[in-house]
PQR file with spaces between the fields and no chain letter, atoms N, CA, C, O and H, PARSE charges and radii, in Angstrom:
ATOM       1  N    UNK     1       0.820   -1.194    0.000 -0.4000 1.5000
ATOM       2  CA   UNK     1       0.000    0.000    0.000 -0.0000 2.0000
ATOM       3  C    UNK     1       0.864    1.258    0.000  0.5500 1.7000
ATOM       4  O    UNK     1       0.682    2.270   -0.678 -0.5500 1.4000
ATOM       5  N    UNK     2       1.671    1.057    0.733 -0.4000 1.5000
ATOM       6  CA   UNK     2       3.015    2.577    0.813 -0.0000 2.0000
ATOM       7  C    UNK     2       3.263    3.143   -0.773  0.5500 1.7000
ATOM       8  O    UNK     2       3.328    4.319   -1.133 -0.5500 1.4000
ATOM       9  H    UNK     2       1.819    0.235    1.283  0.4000 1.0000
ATOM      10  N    UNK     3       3.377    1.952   -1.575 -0.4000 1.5000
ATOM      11  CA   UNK     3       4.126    1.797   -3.059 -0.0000 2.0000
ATOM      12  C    UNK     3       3.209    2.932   -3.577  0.5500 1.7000
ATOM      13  O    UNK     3       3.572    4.092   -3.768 -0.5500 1.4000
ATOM      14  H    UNK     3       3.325    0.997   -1.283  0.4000 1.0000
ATOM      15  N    UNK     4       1.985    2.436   -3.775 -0.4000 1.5000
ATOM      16  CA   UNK     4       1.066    2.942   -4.439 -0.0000 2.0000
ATOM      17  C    UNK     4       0.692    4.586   -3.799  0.5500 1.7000
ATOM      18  O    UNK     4       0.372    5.527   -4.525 -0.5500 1.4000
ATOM      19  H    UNK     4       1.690    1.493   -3.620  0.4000 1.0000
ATOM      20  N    UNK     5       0.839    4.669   -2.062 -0.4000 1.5000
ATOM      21  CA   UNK     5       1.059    5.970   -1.666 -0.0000 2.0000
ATOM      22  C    UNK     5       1.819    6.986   -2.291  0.5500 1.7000
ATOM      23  O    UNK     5       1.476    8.105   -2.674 -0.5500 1.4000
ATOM      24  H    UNK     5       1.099    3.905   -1.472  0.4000 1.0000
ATOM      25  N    UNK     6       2.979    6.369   -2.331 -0.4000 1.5000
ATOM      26  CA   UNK     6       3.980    7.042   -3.042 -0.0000 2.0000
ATOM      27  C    UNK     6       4.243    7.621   -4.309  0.5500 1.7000
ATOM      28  O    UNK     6       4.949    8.578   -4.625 -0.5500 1.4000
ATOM      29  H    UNK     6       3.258    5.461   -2.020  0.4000 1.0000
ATOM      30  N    UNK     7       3.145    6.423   -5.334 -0.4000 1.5000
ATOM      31  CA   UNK     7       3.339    6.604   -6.163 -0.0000 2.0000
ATOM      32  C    UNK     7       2.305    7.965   -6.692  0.5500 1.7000
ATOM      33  O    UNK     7       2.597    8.689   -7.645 -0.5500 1.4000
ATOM      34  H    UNK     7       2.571    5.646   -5.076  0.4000 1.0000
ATOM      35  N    UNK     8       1.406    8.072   -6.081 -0.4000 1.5000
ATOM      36  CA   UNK     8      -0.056    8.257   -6.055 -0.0000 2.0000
ATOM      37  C    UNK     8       0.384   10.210   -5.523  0.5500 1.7000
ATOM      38  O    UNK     8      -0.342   11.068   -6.024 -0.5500 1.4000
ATOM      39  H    UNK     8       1.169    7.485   -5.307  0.4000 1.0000
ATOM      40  N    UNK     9       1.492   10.664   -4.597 -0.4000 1.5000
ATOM      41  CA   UNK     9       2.222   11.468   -4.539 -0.0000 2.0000
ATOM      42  C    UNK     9       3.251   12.257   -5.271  0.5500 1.7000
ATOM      43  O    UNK     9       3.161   13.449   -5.567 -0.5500 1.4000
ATOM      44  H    UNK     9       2.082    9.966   -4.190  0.4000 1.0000
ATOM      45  N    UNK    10       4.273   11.423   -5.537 -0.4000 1.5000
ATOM      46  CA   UNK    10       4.819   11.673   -6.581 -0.0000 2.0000
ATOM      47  C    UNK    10       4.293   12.252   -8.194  0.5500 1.7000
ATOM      48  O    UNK    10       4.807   13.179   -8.820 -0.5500 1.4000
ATOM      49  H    UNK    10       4.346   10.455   -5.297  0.4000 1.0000
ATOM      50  N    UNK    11       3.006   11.311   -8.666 -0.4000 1.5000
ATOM      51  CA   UNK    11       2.067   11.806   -9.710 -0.0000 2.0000
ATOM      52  C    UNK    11       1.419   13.474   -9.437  0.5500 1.7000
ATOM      53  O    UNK    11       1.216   14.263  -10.360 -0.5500 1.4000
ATOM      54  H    UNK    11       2.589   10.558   -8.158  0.4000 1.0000
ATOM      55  N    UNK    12       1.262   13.659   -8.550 -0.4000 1.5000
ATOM      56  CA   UNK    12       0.698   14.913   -7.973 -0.0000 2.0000
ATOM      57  C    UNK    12       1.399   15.602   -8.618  0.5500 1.7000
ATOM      58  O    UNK    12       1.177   16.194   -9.675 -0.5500 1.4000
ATOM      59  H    UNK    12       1.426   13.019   -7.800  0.4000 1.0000
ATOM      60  N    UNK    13       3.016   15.501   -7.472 -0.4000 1.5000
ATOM      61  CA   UNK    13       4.068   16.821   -7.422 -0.0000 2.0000
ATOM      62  C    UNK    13       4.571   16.995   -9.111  0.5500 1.7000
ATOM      63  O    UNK    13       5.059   18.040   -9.540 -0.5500 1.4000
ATOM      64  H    UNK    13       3.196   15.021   -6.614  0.4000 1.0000
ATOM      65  N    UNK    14       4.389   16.002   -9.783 -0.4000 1.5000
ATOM      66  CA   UNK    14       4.840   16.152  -11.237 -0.0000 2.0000
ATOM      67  C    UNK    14       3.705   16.696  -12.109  0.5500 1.7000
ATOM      68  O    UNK    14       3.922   17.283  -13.169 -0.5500 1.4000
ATOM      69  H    UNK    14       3.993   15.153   -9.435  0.4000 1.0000
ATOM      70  N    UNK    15       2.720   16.516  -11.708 -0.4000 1.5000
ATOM      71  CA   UNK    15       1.551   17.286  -12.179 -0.0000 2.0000
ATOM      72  C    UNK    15       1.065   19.215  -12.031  0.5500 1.7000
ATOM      73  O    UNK    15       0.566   20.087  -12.743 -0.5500 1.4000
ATOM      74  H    UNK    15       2.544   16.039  -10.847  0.4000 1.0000
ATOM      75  N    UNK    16       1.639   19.050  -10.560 -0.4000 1.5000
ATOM      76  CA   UNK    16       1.475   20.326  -10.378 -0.0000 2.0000
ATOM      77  C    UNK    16       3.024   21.032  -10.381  0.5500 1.7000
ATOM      78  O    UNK    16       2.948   22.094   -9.763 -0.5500 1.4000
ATOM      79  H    UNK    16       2.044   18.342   -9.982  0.4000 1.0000
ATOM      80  N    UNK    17       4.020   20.855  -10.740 -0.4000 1.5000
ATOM      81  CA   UNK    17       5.456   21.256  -11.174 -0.0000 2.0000
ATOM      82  C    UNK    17       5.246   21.388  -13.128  0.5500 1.7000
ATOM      83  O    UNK    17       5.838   22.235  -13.797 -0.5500 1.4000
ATOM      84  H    UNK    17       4.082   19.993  -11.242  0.4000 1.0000
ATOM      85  N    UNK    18       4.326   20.386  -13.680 -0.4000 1.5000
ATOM      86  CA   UNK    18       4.301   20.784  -14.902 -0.0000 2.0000
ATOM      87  C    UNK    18       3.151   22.067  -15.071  0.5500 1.7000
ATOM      88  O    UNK    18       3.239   22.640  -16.157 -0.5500 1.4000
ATOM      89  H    UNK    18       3.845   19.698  -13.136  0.4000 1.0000
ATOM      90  N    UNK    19       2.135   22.565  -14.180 -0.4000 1.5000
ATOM      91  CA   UNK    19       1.425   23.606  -14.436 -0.0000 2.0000
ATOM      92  C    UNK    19       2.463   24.756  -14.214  0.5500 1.7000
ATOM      93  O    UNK    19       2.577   25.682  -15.017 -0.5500 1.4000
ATOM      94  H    UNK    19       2.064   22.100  -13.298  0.4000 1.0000
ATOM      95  N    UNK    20       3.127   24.655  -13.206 -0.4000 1.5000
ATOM      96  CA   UNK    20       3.742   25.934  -12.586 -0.0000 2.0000
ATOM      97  C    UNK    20       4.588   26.128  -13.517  0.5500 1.7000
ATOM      98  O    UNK    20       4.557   27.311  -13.857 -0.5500 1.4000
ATOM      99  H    UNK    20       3.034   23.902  -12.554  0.4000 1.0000
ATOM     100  N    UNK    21       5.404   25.468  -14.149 -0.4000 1.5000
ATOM     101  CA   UNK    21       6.782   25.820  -15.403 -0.0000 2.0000
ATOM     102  C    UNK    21       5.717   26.123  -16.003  0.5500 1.7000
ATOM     103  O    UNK    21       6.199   27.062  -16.636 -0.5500 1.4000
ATOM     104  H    UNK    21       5.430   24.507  -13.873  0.4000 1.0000
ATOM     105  N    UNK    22       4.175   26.088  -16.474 -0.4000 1.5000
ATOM     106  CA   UNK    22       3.661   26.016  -17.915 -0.0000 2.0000
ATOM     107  C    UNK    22       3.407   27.725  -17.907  0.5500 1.7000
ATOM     108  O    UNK    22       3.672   28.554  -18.777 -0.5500 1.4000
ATOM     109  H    UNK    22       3.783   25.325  -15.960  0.4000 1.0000
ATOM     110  N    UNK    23       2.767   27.892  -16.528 -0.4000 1.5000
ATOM     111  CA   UNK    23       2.218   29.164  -16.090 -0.0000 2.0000
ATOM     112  C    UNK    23       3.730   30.522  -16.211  0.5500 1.7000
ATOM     113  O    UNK    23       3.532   31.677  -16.588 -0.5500 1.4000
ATOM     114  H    UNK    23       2.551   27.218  -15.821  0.4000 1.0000
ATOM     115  N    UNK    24       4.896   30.061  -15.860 -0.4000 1.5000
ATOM     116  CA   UNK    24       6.545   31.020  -15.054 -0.0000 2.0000
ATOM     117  C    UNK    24       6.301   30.944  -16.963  0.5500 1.7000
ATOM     118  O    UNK    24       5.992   31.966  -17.575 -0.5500 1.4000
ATOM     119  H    UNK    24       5.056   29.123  -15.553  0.4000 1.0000
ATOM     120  N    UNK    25       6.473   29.794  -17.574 -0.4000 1.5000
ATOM     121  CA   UNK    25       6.994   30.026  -18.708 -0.0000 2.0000
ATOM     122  C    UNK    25       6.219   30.826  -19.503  0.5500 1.7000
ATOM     123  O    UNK    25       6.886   31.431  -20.342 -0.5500 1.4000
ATOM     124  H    UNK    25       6.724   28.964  -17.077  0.4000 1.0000
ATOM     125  N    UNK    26       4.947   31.058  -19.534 -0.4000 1.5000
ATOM     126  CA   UNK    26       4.277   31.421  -20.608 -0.0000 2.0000
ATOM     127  C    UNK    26       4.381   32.821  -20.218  0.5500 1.7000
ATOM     128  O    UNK    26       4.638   33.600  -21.136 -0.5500 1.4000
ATOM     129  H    UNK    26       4.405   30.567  -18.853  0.4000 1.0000
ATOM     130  N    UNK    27       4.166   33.532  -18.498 -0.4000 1.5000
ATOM     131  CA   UNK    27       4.244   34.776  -18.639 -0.0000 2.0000
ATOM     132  C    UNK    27       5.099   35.226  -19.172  0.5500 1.7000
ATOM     133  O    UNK    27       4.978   36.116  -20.014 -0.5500 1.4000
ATOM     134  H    UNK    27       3.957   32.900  -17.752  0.4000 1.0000
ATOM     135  N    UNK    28       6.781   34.432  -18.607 -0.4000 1.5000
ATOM     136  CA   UNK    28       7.645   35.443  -19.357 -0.0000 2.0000
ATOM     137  C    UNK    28       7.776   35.244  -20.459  0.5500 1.7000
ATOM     138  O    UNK    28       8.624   36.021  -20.897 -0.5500 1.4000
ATOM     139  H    UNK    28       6.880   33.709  -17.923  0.4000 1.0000
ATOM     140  N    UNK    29       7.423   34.649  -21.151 -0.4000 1.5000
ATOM     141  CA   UNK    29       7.330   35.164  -22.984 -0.0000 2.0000
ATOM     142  C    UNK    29       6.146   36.223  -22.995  0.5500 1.7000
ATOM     143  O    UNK    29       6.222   36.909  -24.014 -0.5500 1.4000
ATOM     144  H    UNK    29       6.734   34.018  -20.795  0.4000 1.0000
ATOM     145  N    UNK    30       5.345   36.483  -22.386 -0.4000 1.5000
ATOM     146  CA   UNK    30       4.215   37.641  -22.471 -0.0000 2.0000
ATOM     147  C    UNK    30       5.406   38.494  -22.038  0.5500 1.7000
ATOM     148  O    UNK    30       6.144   38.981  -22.896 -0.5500 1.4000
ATOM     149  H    UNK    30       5.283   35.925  -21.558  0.4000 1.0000
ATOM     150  N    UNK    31       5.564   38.642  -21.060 -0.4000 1.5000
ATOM     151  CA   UNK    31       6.444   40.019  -20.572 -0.0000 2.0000
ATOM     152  C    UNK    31       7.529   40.320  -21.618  0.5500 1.7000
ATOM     153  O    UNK    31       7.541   41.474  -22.048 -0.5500 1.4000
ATOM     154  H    UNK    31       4.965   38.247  -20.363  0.4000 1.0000
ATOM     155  N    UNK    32       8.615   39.292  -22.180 -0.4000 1.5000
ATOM     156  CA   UNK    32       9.270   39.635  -23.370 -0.0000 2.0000
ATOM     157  C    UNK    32       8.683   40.325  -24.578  0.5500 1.7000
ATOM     158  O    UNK    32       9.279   41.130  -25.294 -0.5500 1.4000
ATOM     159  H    UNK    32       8.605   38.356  -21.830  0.4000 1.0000
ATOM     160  N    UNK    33       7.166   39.817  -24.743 -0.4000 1.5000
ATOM     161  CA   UNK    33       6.827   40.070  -26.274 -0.0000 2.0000
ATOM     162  C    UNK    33       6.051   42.085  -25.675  0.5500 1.7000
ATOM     163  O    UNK    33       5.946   43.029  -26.458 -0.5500 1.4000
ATOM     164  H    UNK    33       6.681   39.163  -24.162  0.4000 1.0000
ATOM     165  N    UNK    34       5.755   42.113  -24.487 -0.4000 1.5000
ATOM     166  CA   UNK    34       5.823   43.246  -24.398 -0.0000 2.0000
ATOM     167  C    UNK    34       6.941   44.281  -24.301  0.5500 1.7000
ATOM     168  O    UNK    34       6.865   45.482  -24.556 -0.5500 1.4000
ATOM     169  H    UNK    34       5.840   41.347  -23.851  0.4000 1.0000
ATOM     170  N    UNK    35       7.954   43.601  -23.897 -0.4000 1.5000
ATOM     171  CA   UNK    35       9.002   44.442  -23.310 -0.0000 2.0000
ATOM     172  C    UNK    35      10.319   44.069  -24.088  0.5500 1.7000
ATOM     173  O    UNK    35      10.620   43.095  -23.397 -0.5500 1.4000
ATOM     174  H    UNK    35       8.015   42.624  -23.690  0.4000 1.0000
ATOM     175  N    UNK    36      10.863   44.109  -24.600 -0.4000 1.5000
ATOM     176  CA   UNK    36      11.997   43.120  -25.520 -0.0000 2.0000
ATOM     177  C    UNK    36      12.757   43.863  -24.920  0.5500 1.7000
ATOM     178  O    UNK    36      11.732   43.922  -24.241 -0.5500 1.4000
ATOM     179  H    UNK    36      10.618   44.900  -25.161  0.4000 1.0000
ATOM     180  N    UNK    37      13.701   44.673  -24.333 -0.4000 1.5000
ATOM     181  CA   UNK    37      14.428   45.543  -24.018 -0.0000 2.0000
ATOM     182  C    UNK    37      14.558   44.591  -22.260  0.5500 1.7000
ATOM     183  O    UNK    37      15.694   44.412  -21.821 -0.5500 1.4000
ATOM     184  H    UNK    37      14.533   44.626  -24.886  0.4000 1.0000
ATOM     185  N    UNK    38      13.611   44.191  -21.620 -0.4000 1.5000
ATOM     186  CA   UNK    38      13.948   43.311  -20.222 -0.0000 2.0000
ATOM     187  C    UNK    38      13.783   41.853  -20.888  0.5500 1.7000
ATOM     188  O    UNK    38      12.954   41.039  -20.479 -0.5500 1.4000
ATOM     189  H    UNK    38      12.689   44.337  -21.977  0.4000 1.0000
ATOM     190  N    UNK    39      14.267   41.721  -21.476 -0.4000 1.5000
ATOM     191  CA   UNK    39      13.967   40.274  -22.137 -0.0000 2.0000
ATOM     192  C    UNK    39      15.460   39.108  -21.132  0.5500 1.7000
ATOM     193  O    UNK    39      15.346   37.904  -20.906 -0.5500 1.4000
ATOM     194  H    UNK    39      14.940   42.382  -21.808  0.4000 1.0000
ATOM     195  N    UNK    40      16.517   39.879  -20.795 -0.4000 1.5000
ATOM     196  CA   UNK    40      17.562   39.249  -20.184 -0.0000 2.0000
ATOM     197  C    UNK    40      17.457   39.117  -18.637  0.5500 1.7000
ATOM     198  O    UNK    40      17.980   38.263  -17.922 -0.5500 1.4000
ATOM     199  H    UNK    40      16.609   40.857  -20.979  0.4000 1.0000
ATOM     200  N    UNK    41      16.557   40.293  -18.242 -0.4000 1.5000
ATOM     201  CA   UNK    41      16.342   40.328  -16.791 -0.0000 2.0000
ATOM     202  C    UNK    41      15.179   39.210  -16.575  0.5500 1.7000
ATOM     203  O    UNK    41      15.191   38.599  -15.507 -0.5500 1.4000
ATOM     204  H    UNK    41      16.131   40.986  -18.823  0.4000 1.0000
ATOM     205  N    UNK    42      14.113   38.894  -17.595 -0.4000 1.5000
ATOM     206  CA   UNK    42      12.976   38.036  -17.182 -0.0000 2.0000
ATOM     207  C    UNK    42      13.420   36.929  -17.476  0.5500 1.7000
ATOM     208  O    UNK    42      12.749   35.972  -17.090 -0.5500 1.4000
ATOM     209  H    UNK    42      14.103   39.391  -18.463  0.4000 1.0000
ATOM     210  N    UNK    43      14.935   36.595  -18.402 -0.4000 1.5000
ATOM     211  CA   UNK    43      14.658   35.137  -18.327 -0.0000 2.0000
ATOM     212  C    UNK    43      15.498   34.734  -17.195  0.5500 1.7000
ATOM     213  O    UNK    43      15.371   33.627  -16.673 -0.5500 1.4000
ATOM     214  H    UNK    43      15.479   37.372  -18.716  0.4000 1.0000
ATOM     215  N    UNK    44      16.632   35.887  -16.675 -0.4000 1.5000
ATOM     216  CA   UNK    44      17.189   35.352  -14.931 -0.0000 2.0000
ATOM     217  C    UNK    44      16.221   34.800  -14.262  0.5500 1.7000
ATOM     218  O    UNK    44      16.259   33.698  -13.717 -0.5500 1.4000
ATOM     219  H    UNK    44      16.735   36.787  -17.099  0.4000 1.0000
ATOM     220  N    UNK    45      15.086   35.760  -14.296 -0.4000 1.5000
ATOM     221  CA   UNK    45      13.776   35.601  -13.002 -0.0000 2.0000
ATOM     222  C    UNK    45      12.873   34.176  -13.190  0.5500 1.7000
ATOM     223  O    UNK    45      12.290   33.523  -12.324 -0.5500 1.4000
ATOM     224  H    UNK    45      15.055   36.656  -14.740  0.4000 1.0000
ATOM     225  N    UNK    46      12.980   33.936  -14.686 -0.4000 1.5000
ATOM     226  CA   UNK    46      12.314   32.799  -14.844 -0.0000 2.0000
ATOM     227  C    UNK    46      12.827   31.422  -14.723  0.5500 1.7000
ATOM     228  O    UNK    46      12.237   30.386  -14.414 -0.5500 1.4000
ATOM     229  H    UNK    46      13.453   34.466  -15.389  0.4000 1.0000
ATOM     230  N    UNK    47      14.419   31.707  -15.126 -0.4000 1.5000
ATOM     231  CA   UNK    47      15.181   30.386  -14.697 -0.0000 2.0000
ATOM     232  C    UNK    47      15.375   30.276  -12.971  0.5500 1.7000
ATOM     233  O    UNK    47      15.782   29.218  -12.490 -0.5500 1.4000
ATOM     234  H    UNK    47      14.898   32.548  -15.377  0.4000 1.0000
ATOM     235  N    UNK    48      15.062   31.406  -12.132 -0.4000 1.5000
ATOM     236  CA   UNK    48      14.908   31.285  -10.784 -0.0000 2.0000
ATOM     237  C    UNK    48      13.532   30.643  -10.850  0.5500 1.7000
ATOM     238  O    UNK    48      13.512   29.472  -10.472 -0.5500 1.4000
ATOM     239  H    UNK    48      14.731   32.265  -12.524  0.4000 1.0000
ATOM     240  N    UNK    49      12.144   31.271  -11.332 -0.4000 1.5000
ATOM     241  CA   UNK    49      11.230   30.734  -10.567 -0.0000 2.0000
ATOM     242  C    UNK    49      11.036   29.183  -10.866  0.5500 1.7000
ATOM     243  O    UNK    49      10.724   28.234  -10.148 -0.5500 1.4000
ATOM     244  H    UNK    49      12.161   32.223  -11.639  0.4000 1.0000
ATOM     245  N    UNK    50      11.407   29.333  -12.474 -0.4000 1.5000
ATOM     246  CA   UNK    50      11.303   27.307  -12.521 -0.0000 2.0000
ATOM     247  C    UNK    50      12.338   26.247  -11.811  0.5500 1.7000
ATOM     248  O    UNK    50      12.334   25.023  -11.940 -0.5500 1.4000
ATOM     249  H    UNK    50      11.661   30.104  -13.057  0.4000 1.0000
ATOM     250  N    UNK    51      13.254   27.082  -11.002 -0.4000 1.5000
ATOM     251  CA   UNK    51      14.208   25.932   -9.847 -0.0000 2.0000
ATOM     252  C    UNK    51      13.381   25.904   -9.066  0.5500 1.7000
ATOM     253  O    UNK    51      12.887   24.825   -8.739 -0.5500 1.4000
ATOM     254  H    UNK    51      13.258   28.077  -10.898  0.4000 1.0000
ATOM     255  N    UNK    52      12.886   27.328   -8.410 -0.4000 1.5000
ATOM     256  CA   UNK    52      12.052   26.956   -7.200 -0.0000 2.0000
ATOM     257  C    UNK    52      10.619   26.084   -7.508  0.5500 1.7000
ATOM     258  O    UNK    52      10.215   25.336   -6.618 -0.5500 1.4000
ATOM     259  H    UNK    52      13.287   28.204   -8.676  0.4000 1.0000
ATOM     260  N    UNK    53       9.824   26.200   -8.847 -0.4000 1.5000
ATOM     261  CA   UNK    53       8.928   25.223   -9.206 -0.0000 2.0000
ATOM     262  C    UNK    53       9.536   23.692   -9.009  0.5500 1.7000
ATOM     263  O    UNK    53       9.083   22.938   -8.148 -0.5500 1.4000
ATOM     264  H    UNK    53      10.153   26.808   -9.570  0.4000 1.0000
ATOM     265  N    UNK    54      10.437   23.382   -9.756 -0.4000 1.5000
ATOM     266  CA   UNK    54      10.813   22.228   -9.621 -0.0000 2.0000
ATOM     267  C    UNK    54      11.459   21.472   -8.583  0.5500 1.7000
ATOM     268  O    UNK    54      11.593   20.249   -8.584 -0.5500 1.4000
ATOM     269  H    UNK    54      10.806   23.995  -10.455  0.4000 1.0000
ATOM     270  N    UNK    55      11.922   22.418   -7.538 -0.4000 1.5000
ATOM     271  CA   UNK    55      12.038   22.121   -5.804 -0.0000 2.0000
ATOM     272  C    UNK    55      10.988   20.892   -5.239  0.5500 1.7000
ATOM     273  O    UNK    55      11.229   19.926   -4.514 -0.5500 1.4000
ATOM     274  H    UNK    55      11.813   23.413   -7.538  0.4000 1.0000
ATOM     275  N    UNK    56       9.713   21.349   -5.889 -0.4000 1.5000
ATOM     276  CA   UNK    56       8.605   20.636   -5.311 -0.0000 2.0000
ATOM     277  C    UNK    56       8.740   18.975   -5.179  0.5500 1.7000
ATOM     278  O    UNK    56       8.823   18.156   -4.264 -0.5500 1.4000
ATOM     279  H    UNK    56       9.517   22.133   -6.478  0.4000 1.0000
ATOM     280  N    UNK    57       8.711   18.969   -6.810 -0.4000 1.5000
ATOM     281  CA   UNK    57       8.872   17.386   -6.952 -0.0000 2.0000
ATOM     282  C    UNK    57       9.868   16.998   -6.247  0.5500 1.7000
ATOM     283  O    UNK    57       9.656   16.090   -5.444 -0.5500 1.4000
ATOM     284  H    UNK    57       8.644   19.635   -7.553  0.4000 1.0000
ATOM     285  N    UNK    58      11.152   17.543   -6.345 -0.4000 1.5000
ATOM     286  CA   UNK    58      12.048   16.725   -5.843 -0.0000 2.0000
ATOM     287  C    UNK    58      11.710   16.358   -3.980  0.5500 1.7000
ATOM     288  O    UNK    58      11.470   15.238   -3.530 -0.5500 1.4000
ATOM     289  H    UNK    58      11.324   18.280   -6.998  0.4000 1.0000
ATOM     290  N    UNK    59      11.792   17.738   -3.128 -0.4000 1.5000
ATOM     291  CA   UNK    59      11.108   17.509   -2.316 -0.0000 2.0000
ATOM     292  C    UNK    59      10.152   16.205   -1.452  0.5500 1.7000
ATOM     293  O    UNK    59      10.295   15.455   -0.486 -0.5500 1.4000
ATOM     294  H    UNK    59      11.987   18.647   -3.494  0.4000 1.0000
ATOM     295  N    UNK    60       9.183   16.504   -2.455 -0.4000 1.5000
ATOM     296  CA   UNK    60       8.012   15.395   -2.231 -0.0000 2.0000
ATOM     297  C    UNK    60       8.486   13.801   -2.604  0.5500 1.7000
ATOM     298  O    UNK    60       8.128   12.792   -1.995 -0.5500 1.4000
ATOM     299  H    UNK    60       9.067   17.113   -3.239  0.4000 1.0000
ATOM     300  N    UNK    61       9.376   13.865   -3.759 -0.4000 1.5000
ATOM     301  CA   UNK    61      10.094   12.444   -3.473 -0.0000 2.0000
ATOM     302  C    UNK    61      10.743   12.075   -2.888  0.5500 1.7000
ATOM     303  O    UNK    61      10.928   10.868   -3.042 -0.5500 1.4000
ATOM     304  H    UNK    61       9.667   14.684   -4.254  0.4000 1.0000
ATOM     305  N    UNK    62      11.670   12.858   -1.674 -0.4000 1.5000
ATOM     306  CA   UNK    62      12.353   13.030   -0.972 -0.0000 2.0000
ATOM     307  C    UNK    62      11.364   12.640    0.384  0.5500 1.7000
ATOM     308  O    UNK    62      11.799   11.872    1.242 -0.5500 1.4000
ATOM     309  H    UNK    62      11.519   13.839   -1.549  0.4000 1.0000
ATOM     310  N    UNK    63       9.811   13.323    0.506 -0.4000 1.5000
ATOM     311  CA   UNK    63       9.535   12.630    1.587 -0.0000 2.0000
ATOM     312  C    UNK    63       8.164   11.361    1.484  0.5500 1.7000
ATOM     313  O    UNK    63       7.536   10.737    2.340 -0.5500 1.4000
ATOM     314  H    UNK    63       9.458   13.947   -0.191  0.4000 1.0000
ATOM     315  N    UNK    64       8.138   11.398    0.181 -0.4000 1.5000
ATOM     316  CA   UNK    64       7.628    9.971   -0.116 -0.0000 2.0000
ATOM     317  C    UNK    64       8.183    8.815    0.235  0.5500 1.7000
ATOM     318  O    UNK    64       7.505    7.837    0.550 -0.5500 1.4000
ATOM     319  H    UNK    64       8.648   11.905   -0.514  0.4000 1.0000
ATOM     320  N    UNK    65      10.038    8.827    0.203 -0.4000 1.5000
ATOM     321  CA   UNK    65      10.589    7.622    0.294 -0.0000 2.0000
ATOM     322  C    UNK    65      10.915    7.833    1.528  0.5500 1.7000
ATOM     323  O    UNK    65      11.707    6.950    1.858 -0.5500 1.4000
ATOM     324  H    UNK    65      10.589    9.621   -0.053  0.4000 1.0000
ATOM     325  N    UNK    66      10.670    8.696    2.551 -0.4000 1.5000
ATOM     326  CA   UNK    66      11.334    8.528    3.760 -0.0000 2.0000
ATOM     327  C    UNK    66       9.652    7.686    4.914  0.5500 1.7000
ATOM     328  O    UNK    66       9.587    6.826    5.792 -0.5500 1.4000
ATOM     329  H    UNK    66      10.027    9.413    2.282  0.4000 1.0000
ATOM     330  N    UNK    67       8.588    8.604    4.183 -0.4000 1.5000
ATOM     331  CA   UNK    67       7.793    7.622    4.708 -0.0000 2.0000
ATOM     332  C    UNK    67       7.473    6.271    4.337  0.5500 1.7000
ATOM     333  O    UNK    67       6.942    5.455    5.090 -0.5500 1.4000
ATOM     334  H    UNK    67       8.640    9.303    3.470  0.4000 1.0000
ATOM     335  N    UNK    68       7.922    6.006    2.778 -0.4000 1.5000
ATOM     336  CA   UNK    68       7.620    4.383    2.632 -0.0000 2.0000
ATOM     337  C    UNK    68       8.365    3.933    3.324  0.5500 1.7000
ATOM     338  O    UNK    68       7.858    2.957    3.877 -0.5500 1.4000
ATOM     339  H    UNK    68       8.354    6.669    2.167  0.4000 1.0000
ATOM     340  N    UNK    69       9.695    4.162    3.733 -0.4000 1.5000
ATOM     341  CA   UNK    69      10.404    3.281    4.351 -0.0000 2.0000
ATOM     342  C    UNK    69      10.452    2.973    6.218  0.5500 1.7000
ATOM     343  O    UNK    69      11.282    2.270    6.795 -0.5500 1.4000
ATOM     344  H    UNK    69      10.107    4.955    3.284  0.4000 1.0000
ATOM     345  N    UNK    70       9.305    3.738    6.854 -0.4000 1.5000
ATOM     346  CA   UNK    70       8.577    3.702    8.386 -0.0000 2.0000
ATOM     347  C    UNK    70       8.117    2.467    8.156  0.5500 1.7000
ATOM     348  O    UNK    70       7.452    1.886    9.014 -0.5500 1.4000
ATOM     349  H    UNK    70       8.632    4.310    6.386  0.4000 1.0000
C-alpha cells in the first residue's frame, strides 16, 4: 500500500510542477513580447522561478521515500 502511496504522490508533485513551469513560462514570454528591451532580466527571473517550481517534486520524493520506508 506505501508503493502505491507514493506513487499516487509523486504523480501529484509532477503534475502540479508541470502547471507551474507552464504558467513562469508562458508569462515570461508575455512580458518579453511586451518588453523586448527586459527580455535578459525576465529570463534570470524565470530560470529562478522554474528551480524553485521544480524544488517541489524533488522535495516530495524526498519525503515519499522517507515515509515508505517507516
Amino acid at each position: 500500500m506505501g508503493v502505491f502511496a507514493t506513487a499516487i504522490v509523486m504523480i501529484g508533485a509532477a503534475i502540479g510542477a508541470c502547471f507551474g513551469d507552464a504558467i513562469v513560462i508562458s508569462k515570461t514570454l508575455e512580458g518579453m513580447t511586451r518588453q523586448p528591451e527586459m527580455a535578459g532580466q525576465l529570463r534570470t527571473t524565470m530560470f529562478i522561478g522554474v528551480g524553485l517550481v521544480e524544488s517541489m517534486p524533488i522535495l516530495s520524493f524526498v519525503i515519499a521515500l522517507l515515509l515508505m520506508n517507516k
